[in-house]
N, C-alpha and C positions, 0 to 999 in steps of 0.2 A: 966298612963292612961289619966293625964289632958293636958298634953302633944298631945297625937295620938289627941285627941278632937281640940285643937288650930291648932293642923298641918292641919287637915281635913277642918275646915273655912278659911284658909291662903291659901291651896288650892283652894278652891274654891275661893275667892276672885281673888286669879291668874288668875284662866281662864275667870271667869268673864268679869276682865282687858284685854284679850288677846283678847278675844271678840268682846268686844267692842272698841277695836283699829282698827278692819279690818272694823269698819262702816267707808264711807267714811266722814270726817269731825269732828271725835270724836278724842279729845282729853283726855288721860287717864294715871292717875300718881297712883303707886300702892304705898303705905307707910305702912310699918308693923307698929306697934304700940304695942309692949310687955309689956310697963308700963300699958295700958288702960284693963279694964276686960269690960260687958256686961253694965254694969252701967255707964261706963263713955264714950266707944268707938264712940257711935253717936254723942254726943257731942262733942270731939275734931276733929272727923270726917267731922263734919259740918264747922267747925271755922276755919280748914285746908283745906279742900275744896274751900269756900270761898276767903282764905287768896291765893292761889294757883289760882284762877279765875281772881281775880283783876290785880294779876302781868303778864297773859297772856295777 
């Protein structure tokens, strides 16, 4: 069951990402992250984002 639950947010994050690729000018990298749960994910979220902005 915790499983269907992670599948269902990694889904949607998906289409999220798909989304917002058809804007013209958006750039968009999808990264699963299995080790992270609800407490950590916006954090390395953020610091990977980040890290990911500077090198474009």
């Amino acid at each position: 069951m915790l499983w269907a639950r992670g599948e269902v947010m990694v889904n949607g994050a998906k289409r999220l990402a798909a989304s917002v690729k058809r804007s013209k000018g958006a750039q968009v990298r999808f990264q699963f992250m299995p080790k992270e749960n609800h407490a950590s994910i916006l954090h390395q979220a953020v610091i990977d984002g980040l890290k990911w902005m500077r090198v474009q």
